[in-house]
N, C-alpha and C positions, 0 to 999 in steps of 0.2 A: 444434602443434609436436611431441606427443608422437605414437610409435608404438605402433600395437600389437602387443603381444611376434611374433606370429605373423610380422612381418615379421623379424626379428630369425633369420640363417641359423645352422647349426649352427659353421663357424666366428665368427662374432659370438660366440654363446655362450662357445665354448671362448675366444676373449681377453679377453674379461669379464672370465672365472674367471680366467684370470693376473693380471689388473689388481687384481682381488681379493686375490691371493697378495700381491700383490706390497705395497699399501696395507695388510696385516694386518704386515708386517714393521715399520710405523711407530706399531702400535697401542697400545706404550708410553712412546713418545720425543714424539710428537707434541704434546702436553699442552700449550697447550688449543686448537690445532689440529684440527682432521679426518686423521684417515690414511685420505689418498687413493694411489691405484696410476695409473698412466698408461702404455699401449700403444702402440707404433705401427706400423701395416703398409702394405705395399705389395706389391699381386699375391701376396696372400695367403702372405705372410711376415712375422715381425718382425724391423724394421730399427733398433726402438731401444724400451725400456722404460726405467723409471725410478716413484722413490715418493718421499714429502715424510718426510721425517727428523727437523726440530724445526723449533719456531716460528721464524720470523725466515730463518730458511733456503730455499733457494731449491724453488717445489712443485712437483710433482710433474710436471704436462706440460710446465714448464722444463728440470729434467730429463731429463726423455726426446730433447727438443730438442736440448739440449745433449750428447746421447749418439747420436747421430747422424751415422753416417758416410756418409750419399750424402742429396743430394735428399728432403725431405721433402713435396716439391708435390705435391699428389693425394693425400695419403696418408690413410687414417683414424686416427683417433686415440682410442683407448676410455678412458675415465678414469670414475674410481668416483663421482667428484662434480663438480658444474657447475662449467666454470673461470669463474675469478673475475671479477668487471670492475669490480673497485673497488682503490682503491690503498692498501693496508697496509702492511706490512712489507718488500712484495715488490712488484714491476708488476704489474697486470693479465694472468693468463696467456689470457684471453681475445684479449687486444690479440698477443698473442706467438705465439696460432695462427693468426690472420688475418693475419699477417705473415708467416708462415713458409707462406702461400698452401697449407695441406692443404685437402683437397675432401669430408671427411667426418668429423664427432665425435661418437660416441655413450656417453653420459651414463647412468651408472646410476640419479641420482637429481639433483632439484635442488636448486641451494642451499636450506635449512631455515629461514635465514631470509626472514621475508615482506618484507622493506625491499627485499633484492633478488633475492629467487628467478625466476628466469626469464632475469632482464638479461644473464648469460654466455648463453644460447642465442640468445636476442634480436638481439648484437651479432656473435654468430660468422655467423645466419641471416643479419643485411643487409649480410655482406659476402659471399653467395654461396655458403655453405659448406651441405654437408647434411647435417641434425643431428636430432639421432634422440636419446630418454630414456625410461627405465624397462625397461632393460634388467638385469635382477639384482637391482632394485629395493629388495625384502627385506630381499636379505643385505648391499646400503648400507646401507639403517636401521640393523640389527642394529649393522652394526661402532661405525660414527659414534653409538650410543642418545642418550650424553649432550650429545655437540656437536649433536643435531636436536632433543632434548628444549630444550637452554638457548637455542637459536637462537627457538625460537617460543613457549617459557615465559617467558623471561626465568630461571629458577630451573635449580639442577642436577639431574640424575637421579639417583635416591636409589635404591642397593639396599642394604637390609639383611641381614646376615648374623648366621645363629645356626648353633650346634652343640648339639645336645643326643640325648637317647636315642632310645630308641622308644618310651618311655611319656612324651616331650615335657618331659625336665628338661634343664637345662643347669647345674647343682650340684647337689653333696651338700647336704646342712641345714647341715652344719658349715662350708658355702660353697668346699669343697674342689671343684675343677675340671679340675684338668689330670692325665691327657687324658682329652677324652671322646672325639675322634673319633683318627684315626691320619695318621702323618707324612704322607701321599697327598693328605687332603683340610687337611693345615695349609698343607702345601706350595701348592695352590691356591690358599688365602684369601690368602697370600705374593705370587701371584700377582694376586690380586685387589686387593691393596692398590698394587701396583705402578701400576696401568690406572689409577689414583686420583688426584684432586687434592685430596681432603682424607679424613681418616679420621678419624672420628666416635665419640665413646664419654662417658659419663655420668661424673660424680666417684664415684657410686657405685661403678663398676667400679676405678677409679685406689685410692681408697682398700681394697678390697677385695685388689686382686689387683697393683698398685703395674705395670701394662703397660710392656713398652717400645714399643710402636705404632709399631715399624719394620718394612722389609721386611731380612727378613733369605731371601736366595736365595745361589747361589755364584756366583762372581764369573763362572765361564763362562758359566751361565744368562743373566745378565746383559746381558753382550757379546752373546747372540741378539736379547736385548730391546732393543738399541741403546741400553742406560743403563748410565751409573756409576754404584757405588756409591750417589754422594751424589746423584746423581736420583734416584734410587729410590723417596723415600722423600715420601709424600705429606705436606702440610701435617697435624698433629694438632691434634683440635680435641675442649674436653673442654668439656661443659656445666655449669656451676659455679655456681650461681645466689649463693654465697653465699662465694666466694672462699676453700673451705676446703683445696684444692689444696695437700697439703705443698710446702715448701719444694725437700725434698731428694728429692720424686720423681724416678722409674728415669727416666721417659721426659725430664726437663727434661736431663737431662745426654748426652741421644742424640743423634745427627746431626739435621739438620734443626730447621724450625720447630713450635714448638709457642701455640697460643693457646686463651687460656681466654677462653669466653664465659660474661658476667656482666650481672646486672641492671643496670639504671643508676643505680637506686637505692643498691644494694654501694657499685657505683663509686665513686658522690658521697660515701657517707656513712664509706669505707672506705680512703680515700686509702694509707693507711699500708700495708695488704695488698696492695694498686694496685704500691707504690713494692715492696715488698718479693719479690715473686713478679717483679716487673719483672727485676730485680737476679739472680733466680735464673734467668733465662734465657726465661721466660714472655712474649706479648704479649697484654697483657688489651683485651678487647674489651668494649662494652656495650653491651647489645642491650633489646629494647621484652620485658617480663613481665608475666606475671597472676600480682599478687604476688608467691610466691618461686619461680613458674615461668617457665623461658624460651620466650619465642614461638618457636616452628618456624619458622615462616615468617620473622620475623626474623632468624634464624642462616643461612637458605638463601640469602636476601635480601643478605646480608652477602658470603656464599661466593662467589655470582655476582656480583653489582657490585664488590666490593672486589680480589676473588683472584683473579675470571676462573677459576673451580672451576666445572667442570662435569659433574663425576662425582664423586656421594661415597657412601663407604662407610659405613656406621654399625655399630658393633660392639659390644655396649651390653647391659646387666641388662633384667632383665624391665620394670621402671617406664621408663626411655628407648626402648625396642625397641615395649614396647607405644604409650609416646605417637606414635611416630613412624606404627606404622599405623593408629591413630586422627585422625590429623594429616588422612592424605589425601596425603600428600606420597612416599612410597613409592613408588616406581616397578616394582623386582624384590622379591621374597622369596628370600634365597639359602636353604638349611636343608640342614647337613650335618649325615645322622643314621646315630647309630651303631647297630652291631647289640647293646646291650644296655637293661637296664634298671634304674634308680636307685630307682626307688619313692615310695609316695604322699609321703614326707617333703619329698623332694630338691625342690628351687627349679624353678618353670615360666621358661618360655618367658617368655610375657607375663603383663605384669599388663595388663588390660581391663578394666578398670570402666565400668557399665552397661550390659553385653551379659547380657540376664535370661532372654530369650524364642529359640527359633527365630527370629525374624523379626530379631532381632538380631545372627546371623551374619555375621562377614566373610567374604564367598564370594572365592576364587582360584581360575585355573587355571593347570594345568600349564603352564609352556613345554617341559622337559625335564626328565628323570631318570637320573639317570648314574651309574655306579658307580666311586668313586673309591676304590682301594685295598680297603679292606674294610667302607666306609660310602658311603654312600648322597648322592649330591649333588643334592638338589632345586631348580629355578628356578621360581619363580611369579610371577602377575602377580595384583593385584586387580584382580576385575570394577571394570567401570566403571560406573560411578553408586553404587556402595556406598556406606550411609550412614558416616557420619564421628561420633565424636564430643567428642574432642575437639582443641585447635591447639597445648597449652603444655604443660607438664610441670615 
């Protein structure tokens, strides 16, 4: 059923890329949806586009459907991901383009989950239709990382984000920190938090530096992003093994939810901090620990099955930042690095323990490097197969 891009003409291309544009407009509203784009033409015109907006809301090839002022029979229809053929929220938009009898659908990628990937092409094929996939293919992955990651991990995609200098500190010794990088690449992580269904950070850091873990943008930004204020702003989620989370932290009295994950040990033997942080606005969670460390995999475990969170952020001290790429569970390395330097005193990056040798190395590679404002914004990925060593923290 798939083609080879070669077949794929240069207008095919050029509506892709609309369908693209059009799906990245939903890239923060969508949550935990896919932002999909959907095209549609006739005698090499477009007669109707349209993109999916929020969960629960009607997606994307319905859309286009319904924006449709003449005949849609024979038409092609380009959409960024396979239409559906299972009943959620919304119909089958599968069922809704073999009804509306179009004569050609091509699919940038397919659905990511394996329960049903294929079955929207499957059902559009035996009703006659011609249907063509992997058209842009890539730059679906790219949009959609975390809804393809959670779809066939079961777990969220995890990028972690550090700022730090160029001799690789992110504080002073005195634990003094703001700023190291400039308004340009804060402005981003702002943005990065946005894309986010939870944002990730260590007690260490809460008591250190007392965060608000909002997305603070302006409100007309905003309106681009197709969010209000109070979307915005992703689930916080602080790793507490020991329930010492003040009462009257910044972040407990901000918009949105905040939850502390805690050993279950704490939990049981703690009830009174349990009740008491409850009270301050807190939802305590208890999660599986080595000792008075929490399993990764447990808090991811939690995110996905419980929150339906499929992108998270982590923004964390050296001891969290490092377990997390020790974990294995890291997906991107975000590193925005400024043009100065703190010195041999100032606080690292990670703490890594048990990296002795060369052969010990976490190898990454570049995805991109970009210059934001007057620092440096680096994306990476770890190689694949790098050893791991440890899961808890």
């Amino acid at each position: 059923m798939d083609s080879p891009s070669n077949t794929f003409s240069d207008f095919d291309i050029q509506m892709m890329t609309r369908a693209m544009s059009l799906a990245r407009q939903g890239e923060f509203s969508t949550k935990p949806n896919p932002a999909v784009g959907c095209v549609i033409t006739k005698d090499n015109r477009i007669i109707a586009e349209g993109w999916h907006q929020r969960a629960g809301e009607p997606h994307a090839e319905r859309v286009a459907l319904a924006a449709a002022q003449e005949s849609v029979e024979g038409a092609t229809v380009y959409v960024t991901l396979e239409p559906c053929s299972h009943h959620g929220k919304t119909p089958p938009c599968a069922d809704a383009l073999v009804e509306a009898k179009v004569g050609r659908v091509v699919v940038a990628m397919e659905d990511p989950n394996p329960l049903v990937a294929g079955q929207g092409l499957a059902r559009l094929g035996a009703a006659g239709i011609d249907v063509q996939s992997g058209l842009l293919e890539a730059e679906a992955e790219a949009l959609n990382a975390g809804f393809a990651h959670a779809m066939r991990c079961n777990l969220p995609y995890v990028r972690l984000k550090m700022a730090n200098s160029l001799d690789g500190h992110t504080a002073m010794a005195n634990g003094e920190s703001q700023w190291i990088t400039g308004a340009a690449a804060r402005h981003e992580v702002h943005r990065m938090r946005a894309k986010s269904g939870a944002l990730v950070t260590g007690i260490g850091t809460v008591l250190a530096d007392d965060p608000s873990m909002t997305v603070r943008l302006p409100e007309a930004e905003l309106q681009t992003m197709n969010l209000s204020e109070a979307e915005s702003h992703p689930i916080r989620v602080v790793l507490d093994a020991h329930l010492s989370m003040p009462v009257d932290a910044k972040m407990l009295s901000q918009p949105g939810r905040t939850i502390l994950m805690t050993s279950r040990e704490t939990a049981e033997d703690h009830p009174e901090l349990v009740e008491l942080l409850a009270n301050a606005g807190a939802e305590i969670v208890a999660v599986e620990a080595d000792g008075d460390k929490l399993d990764i995999l447990s808090v991811l475990e939690y995110l996905y099955q419980e929150e339906q969170v499929f992108d998270v952020l982590v923004e964390a001290g050296a001891i969290v930042a490092g377990a997390f790429l020790q974990s294995g569970y890291v997906n991107e390395l975000h590193v925005f690095m400024a043009p100065c330097l703190m010195g041999h005193e100032a606080k690292p990056m990670f703490f890594l323990p048990g990296l002795v040798e060369m052969s010990d190395k976490m190898p990454f590679q570049y995805q991109s490097v970009q210059t934001v404002g007057d620092d440096l914004h680096l994306v990476l990925k770890p190689v694949s197969g790098a050893a791991t060593l440890a899961t808890s923290f």
